[in-house]
C-alpha positions as CSV (number, residue, x, y, z in Angstrom):
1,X,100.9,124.0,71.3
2,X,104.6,124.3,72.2
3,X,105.1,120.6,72.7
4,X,103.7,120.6,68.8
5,X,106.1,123.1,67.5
6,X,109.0,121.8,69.7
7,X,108.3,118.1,68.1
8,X,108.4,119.9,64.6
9,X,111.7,122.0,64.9
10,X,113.2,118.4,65.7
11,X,111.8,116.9,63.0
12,X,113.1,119.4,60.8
13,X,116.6,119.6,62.6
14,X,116.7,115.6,61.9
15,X,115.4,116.2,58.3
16,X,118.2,119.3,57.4
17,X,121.1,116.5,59.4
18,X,119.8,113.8,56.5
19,X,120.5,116.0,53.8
20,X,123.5,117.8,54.5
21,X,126.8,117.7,54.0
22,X,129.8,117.7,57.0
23,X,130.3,121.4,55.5
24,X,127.0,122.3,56.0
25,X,126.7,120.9,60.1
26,X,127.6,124.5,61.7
27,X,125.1,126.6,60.4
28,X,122.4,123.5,61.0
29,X,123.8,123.7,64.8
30,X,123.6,127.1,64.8
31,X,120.7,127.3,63.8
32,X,118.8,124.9,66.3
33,X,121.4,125.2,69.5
34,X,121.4,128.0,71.8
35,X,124.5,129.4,72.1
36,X,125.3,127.8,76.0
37,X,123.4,124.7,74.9
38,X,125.1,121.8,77.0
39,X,124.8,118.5,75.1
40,X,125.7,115.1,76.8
41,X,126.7,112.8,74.5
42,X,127.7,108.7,74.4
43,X,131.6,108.5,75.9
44,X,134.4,109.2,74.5
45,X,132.2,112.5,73.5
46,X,130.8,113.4,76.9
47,X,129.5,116.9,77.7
48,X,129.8,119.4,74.5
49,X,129.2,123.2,75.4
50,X,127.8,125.4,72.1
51,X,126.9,124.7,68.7
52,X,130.3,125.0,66.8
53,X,131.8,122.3,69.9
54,X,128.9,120.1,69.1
55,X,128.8,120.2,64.6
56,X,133.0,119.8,65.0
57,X,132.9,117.2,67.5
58,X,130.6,114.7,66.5
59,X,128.1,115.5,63.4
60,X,130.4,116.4,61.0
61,X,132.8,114.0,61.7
62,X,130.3,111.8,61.5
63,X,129.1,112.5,58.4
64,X,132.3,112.6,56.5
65,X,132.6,108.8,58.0
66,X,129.0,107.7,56.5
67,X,128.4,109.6,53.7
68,X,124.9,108.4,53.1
69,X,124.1,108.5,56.8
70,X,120.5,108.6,57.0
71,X,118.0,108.7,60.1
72,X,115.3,105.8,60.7
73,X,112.9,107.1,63.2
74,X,111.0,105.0,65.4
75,X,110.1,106.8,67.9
76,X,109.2,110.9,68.4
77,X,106.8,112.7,71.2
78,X,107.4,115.2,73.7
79,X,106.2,116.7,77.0
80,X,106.8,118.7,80.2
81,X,109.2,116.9,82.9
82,X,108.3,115.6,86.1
83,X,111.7,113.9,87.3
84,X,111.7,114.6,90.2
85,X,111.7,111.8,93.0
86,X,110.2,113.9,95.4
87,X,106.9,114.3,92.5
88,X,107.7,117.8,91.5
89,X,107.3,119.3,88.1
90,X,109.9,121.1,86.7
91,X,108.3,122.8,84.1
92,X,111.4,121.9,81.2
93,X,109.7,120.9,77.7
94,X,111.7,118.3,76.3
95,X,111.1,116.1,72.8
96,X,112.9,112.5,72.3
97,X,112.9,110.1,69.6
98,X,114.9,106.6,68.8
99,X,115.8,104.6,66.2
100,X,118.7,103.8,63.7
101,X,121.2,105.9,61.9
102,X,122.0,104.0,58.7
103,X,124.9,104.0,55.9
104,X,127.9,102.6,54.8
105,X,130.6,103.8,56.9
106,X,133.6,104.3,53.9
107,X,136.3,105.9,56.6
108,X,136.6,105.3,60.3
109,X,135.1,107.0,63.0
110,X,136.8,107.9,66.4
111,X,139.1,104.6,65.1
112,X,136.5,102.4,64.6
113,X,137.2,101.0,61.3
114,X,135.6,101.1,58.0
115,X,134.4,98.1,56.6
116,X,131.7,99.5,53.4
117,X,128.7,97.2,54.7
118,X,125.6,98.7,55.9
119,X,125.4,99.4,59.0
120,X,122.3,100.4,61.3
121,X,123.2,102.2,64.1
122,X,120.9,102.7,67.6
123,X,120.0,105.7,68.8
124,X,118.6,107.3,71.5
125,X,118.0,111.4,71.9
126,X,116.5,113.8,74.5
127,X,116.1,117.8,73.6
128,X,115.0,120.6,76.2
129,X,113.6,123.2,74.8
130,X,113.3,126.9,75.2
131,X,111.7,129.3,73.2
132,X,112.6,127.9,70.1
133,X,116.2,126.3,71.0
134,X,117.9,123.2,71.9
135,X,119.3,124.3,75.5
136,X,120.2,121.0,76.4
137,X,120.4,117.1,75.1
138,X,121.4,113.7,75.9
139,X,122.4,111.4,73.3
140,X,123.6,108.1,73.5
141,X,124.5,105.5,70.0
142,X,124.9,102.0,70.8
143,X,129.1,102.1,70.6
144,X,128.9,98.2,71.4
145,X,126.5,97.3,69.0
146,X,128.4,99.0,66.2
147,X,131.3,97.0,67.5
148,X,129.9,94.1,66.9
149,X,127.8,94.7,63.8
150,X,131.6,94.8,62.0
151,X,132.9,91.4,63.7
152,X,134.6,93.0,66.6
153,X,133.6,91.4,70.3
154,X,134.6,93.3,73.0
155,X,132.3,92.0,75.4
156,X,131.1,88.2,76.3
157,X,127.9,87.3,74.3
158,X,125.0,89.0,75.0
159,X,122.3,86.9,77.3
160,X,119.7,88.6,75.2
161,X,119.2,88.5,71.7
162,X,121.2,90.8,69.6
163,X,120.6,93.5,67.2
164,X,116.6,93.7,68.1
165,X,115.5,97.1,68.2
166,X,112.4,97.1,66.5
167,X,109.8,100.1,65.9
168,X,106.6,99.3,68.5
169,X,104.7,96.8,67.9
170,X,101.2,97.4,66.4
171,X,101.8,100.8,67.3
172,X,102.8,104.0,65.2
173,X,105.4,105.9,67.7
174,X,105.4,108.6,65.5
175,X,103.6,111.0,67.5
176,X,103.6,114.3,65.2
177,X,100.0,115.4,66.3
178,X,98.5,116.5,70.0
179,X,97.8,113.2,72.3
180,X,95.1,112.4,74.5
181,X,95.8,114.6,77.8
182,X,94.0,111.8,79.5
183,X,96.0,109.2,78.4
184,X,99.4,111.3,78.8
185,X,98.5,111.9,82.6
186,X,97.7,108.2,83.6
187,X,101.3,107.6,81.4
188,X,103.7,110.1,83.4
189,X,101.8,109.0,87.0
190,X,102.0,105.2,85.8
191,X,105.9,105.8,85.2
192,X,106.5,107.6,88.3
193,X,105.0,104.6,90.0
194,X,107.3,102.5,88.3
195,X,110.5,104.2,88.1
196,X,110.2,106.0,92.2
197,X,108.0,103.1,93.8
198,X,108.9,99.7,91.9
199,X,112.9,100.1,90.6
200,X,113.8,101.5,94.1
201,X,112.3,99.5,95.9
202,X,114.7,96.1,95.6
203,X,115.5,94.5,99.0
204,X,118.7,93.2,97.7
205,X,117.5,89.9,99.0
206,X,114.7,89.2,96.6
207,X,113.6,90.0,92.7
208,X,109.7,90.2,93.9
209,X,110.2,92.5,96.3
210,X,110.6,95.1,93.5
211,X,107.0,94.0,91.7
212,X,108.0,94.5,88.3
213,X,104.5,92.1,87.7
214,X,102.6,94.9,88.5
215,X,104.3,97.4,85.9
216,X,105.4,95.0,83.0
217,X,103.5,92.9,81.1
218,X,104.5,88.8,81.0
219,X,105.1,89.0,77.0
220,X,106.8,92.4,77.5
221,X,109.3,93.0,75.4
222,X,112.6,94.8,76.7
223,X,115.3,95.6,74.1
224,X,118.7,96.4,75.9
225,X,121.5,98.0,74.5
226,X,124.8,96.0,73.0
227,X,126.6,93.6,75.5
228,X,123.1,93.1,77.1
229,X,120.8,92.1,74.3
230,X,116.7,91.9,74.1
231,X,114.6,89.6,76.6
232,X,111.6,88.7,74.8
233,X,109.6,88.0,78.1
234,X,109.3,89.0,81.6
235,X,111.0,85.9,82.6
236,X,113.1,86.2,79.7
237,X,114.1,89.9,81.5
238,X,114.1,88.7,84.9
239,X,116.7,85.6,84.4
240,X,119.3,87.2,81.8
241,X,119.2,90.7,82.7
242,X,117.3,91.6,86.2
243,X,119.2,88.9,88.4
244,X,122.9,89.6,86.5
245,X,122.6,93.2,87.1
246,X,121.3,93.3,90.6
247,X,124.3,91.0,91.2
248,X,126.4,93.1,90.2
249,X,124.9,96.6,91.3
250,X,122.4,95.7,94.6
251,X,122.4,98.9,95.8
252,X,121.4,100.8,92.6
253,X,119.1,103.6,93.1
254,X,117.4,105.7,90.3
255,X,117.7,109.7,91.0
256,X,116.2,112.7,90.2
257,X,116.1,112.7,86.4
258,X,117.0,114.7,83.5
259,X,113.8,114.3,81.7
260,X,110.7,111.8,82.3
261,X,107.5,112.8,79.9
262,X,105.1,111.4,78.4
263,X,103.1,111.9,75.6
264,X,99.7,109.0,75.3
265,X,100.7,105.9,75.8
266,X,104.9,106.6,75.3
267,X,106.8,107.4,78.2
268,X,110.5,108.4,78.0
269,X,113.2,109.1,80.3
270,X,116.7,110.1,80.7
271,X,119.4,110.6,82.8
272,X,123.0,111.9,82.8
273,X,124.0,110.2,86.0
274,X,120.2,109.0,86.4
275,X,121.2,105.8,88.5
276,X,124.1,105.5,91.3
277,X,125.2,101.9,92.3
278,X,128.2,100.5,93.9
279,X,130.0,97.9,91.5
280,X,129.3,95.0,94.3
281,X,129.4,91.6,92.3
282,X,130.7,90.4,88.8
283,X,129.1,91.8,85.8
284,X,129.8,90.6,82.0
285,X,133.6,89.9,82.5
286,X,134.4,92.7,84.7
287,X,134.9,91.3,88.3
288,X,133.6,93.5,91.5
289,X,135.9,96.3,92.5
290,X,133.9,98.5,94.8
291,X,133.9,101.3,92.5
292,X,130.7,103.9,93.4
293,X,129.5,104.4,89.4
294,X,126.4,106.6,87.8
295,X,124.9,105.4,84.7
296,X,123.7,107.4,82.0
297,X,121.4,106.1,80.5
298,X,117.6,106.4,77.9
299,X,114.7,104.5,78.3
300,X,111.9,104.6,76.2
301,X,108.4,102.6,77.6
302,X,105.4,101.8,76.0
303,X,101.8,101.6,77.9
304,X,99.1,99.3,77.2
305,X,96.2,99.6,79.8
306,X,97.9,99.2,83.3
307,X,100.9,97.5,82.1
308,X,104.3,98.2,79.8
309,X,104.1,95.9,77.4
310,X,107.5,97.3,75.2
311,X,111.0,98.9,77.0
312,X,114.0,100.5,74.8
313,X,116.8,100.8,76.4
314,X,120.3,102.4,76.6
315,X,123.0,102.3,78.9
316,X,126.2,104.0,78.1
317,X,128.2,100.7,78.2
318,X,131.3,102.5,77.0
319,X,131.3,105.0,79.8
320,X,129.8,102.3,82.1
321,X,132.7,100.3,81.8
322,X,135.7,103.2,81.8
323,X,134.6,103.4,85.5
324,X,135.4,100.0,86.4
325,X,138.9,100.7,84.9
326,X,137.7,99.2,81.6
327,X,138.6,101.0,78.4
328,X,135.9,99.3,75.2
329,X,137.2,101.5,72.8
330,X,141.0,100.6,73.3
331,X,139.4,96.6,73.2
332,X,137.8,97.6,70.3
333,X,141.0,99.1,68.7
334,X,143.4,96.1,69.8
335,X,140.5,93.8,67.7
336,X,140.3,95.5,64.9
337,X,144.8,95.4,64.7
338,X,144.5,91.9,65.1
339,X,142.0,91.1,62.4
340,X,144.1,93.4,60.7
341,X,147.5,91.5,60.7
342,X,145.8,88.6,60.1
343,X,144.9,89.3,56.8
């Protein structure tokens, strides 16, 4: 019953964020974040300690930007964590959710400009939980395809498709009530299997030797996050985004996580610095430079039978990038002054 009344308390701290002004954030923060609560969220933001850091940083700002800002949710469930490579439980209850933040953004935001259209932003969210408050959270918003939603390029065009982010398909995500524990338990051990035995297991020599056959289906459908786009196919996902980023990163390595639950047939996962890689080969336009880099990053998986058949994902491309000596949001900036002066 406390993954049911944690799923609720975020449902209601998303509903009170819908209908409240930038004035009222604080007491909404206050209300919901414990007092240390450490939340992680997309660069330039990084790591915000307290409520009052968290409302002044980026909610209410964020609201006086989109006025109308309202939240489109996909996705919601919850569970008990088991990130652990070495297959340990550690006992934190977290709830996550995705979708799109939508509105007309009528002044800029952290400088990126205002342009009046609608806009439909991605997010992703994790929440621990502790008797009744948010202790800790990971959020990341697609920076990149903001950017790009409002004409402004700052990356070479996406392999994938972009802007597809749909809710699952055939499948309500919504999971307000209790889930089959059966079907939760073959999730989490199906994912662990996955993330542990087939992502770490690449020989840097060969894509099969990883086996993502056995985990994702051949129609699976993997949306990545803006610069990367969506692969509509497990071929689709092997030849525009599999082979590029194992170029670039060989050596990558998923860690102990922040969160990995599941809840039926959803399984979600998160991670601060949840991969480590060394920047080996070319990636996008950023050529190698030997840098050692962590990604943060949220995934979001959906099971059918013994095989994922839909993957959400984001990488923090902004904070990716910054530690290859590549600043997006000063790209981003230069862009939007150009457009500007040509006017």
């Amino acid at each position: 019953m406390i993954n049911q009344r944690n799923k609720d308390q975020i449902r209601k701290f998303w509903a009170d964020l819908d209908n409240a002004g930038p004035e009222d954030i604080k007491e909404i923060c206050a209300t919901n974040f414990a007092l240390d609560c450490q939340w992680n969220g997309p660069a330039p933001f990084y790591l915000q300690c307290g409520p009052n850091a968290i409302a002044e940083t980026f909610w209410s700002p964020l609201k006086r930007a989109i006025v109308d800002l309202k939240r489109e949710t996909h996705m919601i469930f919850g569970g008990t964590s088991s990130g652990r490579t070495d297959g340990g439980m550690d006992g934190k209850m977290w709830v996550c959710g995705t979708g799109y933040l939508k509105g007309h953004a009528n002044d800029e935001f952290i400088g990126i400009p205002a342009t009046g259209q609608p806009l439909q932003l991605r997010w992703g969210e994790f929440y621990c939980l502790c008797e009744g408050e948010i202790v800790a959270s990971q959020m990341i918003l697609d920076f990149v395809d903001w950017f790009e939603q409002i004409g402004l390029f700052i990356l070479p065009k996406s392999r994938g498709l972009p802007h597809v982010y749909p809710a699952p398909t055939g499948w309500d995500g919504l999971l307000h009530g209790q889930q089959n524990e059966c079907e939760t338990d073959k999730t989490i051990q199906f994912g662990r299997q996955f993330i542990y035995g087939g992502l770490n297991q690449y020989d840097t020599t060969d894509l099969s030797s990883m086996g993502m056959a056995e985990f994702f289906h051949k129609n699976l459908k993997w949306y990545g996050p803006g610069g990367i786009g969506a692969c509509l196919s497990l071929d689709e996902f092997e030849r525009l985004h599999q082979r590029p980023w194992l170029v670039a990163f060989p050596d990558r390595k998923v860690q102990d996580l922040d969160a990995l639950i599941a809840e039926g047939p959803l399984l979600g996962a998160a991670g601060i610095a949840g991969v480590k890689a060394t920047h080996s080969g070319p990636y996008l336009d950023a050529k190698a430079t030997g840098t050692s880099i962590s990604v943060s990053g949220l995934d979001f998986w959906l099971r059918d039978g013994d095989k994922l058949t839909e993957n959400w994902v984001f990488v923090d491309m902004v904070d990716l990038f910054s530690q290859i000596g590549q600043d997006l949001f000063a790209r981003m900036r230069m862009q939007a002054q150009n457009l500007k002066s040509s006017d």
